[in-house]
C-alpha positions in Angstrom: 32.3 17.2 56.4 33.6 20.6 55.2 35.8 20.6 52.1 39.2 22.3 52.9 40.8 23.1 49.7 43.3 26.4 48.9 44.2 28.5 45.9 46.8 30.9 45.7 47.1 34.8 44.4 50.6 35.2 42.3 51.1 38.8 42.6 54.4 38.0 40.6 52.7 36.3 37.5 49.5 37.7 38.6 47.6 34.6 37.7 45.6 32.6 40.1 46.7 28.9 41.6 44.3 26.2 42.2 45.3 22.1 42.8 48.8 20.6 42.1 49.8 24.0 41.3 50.2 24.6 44.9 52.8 22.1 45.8 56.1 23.7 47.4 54.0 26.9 47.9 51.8 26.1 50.8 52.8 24.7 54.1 50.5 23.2 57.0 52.0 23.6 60.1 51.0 23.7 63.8 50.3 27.1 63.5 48.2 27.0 61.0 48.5 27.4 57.1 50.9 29.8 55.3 52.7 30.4 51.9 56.3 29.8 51.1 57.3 33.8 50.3 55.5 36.8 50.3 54.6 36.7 46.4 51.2 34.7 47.2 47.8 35.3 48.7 46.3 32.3 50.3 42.4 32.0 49.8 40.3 29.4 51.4 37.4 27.5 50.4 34.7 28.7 52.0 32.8 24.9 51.8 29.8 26.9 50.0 28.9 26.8 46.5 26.5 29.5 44.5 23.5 28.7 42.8 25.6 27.3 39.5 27.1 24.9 42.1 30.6 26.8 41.5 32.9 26.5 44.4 33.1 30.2 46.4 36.8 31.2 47.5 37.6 34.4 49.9 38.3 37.3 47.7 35.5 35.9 45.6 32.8 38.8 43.9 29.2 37.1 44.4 27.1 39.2 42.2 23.1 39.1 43.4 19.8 39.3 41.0 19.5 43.0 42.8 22.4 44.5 41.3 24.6 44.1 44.0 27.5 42.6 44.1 30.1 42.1 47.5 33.6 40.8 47.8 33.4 37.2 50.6 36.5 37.9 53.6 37.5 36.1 56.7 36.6 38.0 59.6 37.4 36.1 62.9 37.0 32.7 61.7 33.7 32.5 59.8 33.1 33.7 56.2 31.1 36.9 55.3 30.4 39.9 52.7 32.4 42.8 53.4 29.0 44.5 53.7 27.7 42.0 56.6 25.2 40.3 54.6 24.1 37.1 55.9 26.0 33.6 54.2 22.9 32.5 54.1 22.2 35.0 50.8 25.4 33.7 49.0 22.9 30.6 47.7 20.9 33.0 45.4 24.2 34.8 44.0 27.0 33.8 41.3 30.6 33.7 41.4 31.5 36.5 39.0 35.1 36.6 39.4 38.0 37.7 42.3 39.1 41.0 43.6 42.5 40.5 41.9 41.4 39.4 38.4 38.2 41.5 38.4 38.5 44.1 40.8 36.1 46.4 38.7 33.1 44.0 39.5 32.4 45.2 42.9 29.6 46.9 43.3 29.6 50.5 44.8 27.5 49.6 47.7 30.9 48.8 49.3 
């Protein structure tokens, strides 16, 4: 079974939320999940890890032994590169940071 966790994007305090840190920020509703306020960016945990075994959010930068590095999104459901590379590739990447903390680490393939 898929592990459904959540972080958070403080555009405030600019500083990202993981865990307890969450509480009274998130709400799970019928609707679906959603943040209290507009100050936060709600991420998902995509249930894959990267070759170090680190745990790959959306708005993670996967950087690849080529060089190339792509930012993950959700796109209709499902979990992909911005540039339409297959999940399948985010095995032989790293987690090298997040758009928000380390937006100069995507590549300019983009």
């Amino acid at each position: 079974m898929k592990e459904i966790k959540f972080r958070l994007w403080d555009k405030d305090n600019k500083k990202m939320l993981y865990g307890n840190d969450l509480q009274g920020r998130v709400f799970f509703g019928n609707d679906g999940v959603g943040t209290i306020g507009t100050s936060f960016i709600l991420m998902q945990y995509t249930g894959l890890k990267d070759k170090n075994g680190e745990m790959i959010y959306q708005g993670d930068i996967v950087d690849f032994e080529n060089g190339y590095s792509d930012e993950i999104i959700e796109d209709k459901g499902c979990f992909r590169l911005i540039n339409e590379r297959y999940m399948d590739d985010l095995s032989h990447g790293v987690v090298i940071g997040n758009k928000f903390e380390n937006p100069e680490l995507i590549s300019k393939n983009n």
